[in-house]
DSSP file (Angstrom, degrees, kcal/mol; ACC not computed):
  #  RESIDUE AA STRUCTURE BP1 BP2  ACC     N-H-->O    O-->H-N    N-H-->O    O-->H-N    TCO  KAPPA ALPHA  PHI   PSI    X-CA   Y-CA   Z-CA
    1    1 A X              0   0    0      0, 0.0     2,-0.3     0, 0.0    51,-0.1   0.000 360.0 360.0 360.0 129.0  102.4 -110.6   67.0
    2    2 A X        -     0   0    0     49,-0.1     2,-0.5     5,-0.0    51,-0.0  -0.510 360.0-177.3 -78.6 130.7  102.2 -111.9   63.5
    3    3 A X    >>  -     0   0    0     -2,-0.3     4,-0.7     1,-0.2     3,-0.5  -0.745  19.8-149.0-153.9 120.6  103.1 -115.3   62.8
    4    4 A X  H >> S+     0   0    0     -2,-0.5     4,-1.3     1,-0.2     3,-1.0   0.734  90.4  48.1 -39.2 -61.2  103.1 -116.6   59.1
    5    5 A X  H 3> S+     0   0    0      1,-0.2     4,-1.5     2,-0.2    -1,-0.2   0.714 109.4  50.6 -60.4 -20.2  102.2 -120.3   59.8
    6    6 A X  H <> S+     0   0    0     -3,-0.5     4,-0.9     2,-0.2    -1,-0.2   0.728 109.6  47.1 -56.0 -21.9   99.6 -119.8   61.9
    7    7 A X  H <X S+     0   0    0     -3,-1.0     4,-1.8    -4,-0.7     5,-0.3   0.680 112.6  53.2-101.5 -13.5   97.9 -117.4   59.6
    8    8 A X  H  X S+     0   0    0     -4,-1.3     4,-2.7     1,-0.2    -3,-0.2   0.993 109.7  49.3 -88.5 -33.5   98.5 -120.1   56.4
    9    9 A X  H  X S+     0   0    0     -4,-1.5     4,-2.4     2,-0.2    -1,-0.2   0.901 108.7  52.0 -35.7 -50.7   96.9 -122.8   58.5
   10   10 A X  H  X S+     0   0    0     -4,-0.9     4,-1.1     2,-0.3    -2,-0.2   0.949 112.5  45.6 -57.3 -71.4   94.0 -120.4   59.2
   11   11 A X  H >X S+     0   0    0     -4,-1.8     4,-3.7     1,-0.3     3,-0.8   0.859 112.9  50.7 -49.9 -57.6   93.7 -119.8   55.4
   12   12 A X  H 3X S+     0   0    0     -4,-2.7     4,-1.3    -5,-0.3    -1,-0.3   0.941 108.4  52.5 -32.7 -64.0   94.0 -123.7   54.6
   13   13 A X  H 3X S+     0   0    0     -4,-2.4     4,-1.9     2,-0.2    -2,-0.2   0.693 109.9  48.1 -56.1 -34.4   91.4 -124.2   57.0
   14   14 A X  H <X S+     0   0    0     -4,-1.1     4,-2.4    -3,-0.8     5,-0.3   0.950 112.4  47.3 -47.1 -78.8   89.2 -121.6   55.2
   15   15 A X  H  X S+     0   0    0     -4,-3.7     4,-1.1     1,-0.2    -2,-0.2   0.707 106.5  54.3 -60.0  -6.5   89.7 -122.9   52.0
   16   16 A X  H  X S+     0   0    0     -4,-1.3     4,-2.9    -5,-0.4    -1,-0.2   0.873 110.0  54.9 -92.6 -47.9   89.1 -126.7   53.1
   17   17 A X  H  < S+     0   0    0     -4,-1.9     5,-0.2     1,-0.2    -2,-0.2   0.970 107.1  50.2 -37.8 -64.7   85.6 -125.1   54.5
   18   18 A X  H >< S+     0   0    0     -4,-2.4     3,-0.5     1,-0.3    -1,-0.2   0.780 111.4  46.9 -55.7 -30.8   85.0 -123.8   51.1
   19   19 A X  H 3< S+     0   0    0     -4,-1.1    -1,-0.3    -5,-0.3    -2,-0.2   0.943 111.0  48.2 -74.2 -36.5   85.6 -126.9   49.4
   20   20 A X  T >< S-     0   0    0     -4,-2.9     2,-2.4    -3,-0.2     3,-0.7   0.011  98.5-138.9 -97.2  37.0   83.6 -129.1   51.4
   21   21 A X  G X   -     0   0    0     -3,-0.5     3,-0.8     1,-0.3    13,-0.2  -0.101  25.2 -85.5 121.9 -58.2   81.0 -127.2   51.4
   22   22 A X  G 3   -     0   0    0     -2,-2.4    -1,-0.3     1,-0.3    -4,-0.1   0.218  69.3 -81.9  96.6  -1.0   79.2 -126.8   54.6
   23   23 A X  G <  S+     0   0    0     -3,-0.7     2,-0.5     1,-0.3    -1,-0.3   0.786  91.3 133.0 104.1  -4.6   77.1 -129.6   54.5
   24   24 A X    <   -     0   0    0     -3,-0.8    -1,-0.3     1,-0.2     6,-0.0  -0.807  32.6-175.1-116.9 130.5   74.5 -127.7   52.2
   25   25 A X        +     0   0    0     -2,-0.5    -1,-0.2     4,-0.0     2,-0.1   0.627  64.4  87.9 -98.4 -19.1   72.9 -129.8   48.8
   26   26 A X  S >> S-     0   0    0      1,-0.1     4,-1.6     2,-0.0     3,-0.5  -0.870  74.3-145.5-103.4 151.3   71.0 -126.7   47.5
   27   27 A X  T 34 S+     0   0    0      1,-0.2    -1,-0.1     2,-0.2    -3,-0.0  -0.266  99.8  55.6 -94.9  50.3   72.8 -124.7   45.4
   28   28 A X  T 3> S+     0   0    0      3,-0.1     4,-2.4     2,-0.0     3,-0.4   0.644 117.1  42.4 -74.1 -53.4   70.9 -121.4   46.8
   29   29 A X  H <> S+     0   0    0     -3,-0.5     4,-2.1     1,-0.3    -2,-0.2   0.834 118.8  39.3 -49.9 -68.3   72.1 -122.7   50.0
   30   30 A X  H  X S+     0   0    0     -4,-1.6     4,-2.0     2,-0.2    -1,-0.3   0.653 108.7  64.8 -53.2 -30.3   75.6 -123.6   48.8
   31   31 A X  H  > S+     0   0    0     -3,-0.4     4,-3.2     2,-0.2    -2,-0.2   0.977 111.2  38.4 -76.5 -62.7   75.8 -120.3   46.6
   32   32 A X  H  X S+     0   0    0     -4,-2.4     4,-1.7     1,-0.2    -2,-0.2   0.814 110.9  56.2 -77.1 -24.6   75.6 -118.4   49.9
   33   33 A X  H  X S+     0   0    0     -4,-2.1     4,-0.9     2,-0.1     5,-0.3   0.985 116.5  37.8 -19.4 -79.4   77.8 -120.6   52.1
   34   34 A X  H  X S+     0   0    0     -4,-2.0     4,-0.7     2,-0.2    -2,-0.2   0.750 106.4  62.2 -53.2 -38.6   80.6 -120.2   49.6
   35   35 A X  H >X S+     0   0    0     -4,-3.2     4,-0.7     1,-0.2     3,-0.7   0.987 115.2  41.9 -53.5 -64.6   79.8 -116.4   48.9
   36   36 A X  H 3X S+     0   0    0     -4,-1.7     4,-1.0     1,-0.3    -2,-0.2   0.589 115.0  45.6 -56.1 -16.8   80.8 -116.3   53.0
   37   37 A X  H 3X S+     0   0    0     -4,-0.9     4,-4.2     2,-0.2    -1,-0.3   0.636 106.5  57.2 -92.8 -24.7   83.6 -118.4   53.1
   38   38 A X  H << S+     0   0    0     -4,-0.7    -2,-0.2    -3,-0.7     4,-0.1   0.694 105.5  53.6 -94.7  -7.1   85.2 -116.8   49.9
   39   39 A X  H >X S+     0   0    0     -4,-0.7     4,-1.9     2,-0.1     3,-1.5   0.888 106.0  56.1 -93.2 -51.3   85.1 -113.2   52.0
   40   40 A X  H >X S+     0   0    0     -4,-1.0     4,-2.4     1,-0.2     3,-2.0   0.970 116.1  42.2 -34.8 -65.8   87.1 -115.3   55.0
   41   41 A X  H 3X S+     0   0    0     -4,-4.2     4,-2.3     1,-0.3    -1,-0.2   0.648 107.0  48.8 -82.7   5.8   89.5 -115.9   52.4
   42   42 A X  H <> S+     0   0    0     -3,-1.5     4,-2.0     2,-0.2    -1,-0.3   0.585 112.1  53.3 -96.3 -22.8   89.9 -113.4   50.9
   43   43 A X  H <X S+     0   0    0     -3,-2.0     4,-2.1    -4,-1.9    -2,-0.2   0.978 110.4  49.4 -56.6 -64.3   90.3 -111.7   54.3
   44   44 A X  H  < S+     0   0    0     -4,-2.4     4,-0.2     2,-0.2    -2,-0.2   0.742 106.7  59.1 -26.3 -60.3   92.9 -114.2   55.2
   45   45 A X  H >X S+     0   0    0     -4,-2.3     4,-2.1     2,-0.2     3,-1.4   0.903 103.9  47.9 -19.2 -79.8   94.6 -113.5   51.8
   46   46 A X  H 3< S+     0   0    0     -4,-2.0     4,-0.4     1,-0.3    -2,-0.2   0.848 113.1  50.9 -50.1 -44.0   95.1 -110.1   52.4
   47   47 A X  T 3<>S+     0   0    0     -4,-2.1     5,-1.7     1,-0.2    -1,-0.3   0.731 111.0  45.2 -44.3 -35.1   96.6 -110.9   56.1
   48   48 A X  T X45S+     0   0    0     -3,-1.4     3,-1.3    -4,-0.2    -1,-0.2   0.844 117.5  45.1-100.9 -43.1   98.9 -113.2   55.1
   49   49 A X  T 3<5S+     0   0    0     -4,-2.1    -1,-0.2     1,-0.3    -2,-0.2   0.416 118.1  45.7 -73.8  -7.5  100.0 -110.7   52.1
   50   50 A X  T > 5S-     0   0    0     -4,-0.4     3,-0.6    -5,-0.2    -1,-0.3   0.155 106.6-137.2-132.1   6.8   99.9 -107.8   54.6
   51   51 A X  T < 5S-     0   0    0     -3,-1.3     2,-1.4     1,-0.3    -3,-0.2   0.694  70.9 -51.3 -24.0  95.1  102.0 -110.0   57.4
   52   52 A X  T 3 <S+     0   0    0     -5,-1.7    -1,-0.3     1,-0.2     2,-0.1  -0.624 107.4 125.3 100.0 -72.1   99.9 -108.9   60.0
   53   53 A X    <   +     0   0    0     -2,-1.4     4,-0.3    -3,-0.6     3,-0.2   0.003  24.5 150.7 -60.0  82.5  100.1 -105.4   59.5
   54   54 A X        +     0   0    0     -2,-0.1     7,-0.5     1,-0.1    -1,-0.1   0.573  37.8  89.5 -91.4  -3.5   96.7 -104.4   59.2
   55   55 A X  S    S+     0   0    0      1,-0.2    -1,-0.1     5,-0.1    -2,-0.0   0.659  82.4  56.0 -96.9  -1.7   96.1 -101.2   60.2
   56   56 A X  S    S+     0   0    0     -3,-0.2    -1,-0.2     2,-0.0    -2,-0.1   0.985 102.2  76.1 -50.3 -60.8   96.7  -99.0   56.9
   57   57 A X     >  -     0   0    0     -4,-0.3     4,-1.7     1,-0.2     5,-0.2  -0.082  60.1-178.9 -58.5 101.5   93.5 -101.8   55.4
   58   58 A X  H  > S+     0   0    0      2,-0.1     4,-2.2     3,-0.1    -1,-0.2   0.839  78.1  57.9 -91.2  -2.8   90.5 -100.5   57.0
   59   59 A X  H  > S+     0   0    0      2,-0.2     4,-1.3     3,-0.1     5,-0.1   0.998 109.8  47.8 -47.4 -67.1   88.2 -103.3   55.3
   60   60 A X  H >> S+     0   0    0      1,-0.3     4,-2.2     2,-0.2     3,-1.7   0.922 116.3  46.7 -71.0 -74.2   90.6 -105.8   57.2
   61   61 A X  H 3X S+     0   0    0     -4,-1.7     4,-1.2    -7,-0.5     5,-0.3   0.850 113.5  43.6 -26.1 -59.6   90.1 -103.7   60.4
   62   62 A X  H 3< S+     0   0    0     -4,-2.2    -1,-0.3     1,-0.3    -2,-0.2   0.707 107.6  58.1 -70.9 -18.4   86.8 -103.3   60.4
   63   63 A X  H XX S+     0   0    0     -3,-1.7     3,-4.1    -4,-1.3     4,-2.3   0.961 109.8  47.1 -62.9 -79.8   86.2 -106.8   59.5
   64   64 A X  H 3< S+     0   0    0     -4,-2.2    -2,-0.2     1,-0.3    -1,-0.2   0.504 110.0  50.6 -71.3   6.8   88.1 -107.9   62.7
   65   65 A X  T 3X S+     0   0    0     -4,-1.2     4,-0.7    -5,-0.2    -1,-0.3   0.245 104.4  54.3 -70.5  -7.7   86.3 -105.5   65.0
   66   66 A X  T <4 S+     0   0    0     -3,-4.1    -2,-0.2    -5,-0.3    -3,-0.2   0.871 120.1  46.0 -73.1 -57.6   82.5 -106.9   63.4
   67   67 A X  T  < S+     0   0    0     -4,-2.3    -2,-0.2     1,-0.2    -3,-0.2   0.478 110.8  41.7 -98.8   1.6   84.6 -110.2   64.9
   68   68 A X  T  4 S+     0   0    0      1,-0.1     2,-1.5     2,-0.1    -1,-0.2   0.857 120.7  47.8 -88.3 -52.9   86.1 -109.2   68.4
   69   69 A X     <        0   0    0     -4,-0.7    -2,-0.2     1,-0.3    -1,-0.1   0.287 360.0 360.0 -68.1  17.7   82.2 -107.3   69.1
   70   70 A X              0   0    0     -2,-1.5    -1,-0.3    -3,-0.1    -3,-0.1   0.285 360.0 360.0-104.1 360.0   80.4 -110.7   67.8
């Protein structure tokens, strides 16, 4: 079941990662943080854009099946 404020909190919460940062001062460090954070949101994006309904996207699938088998 889809529900639109939960998945824009999610996304906020993504994007507040990506601003702060992770904790990392070098920007090798930070470069690849952000790189990972900016595929979450971009994930997110698409979810939110997609309300719910993932299962035409198979990037978006396959993405949340790497994350139920983790």
């Amino acid at each position: 079941m889809f529900n639109l404020e939960t998945a824009q909190r999610c996304l906020n919460i993504a994007k507040g990662c990506h601003d702060y940062g992770g904790g990392y001062r070098e920007k090798a460090e930070q470069d690849i943080y952000h790189h990972g954070i900016q595929t979450a949101i971009n994930c997110l994006e698409k979810f939110v854009k997609l309300n719910g309904d993932i299962e035409t996207n198979w990037q978006l699938r396959a993405v949340e099946n790497i994350g139920k088998n983790t």
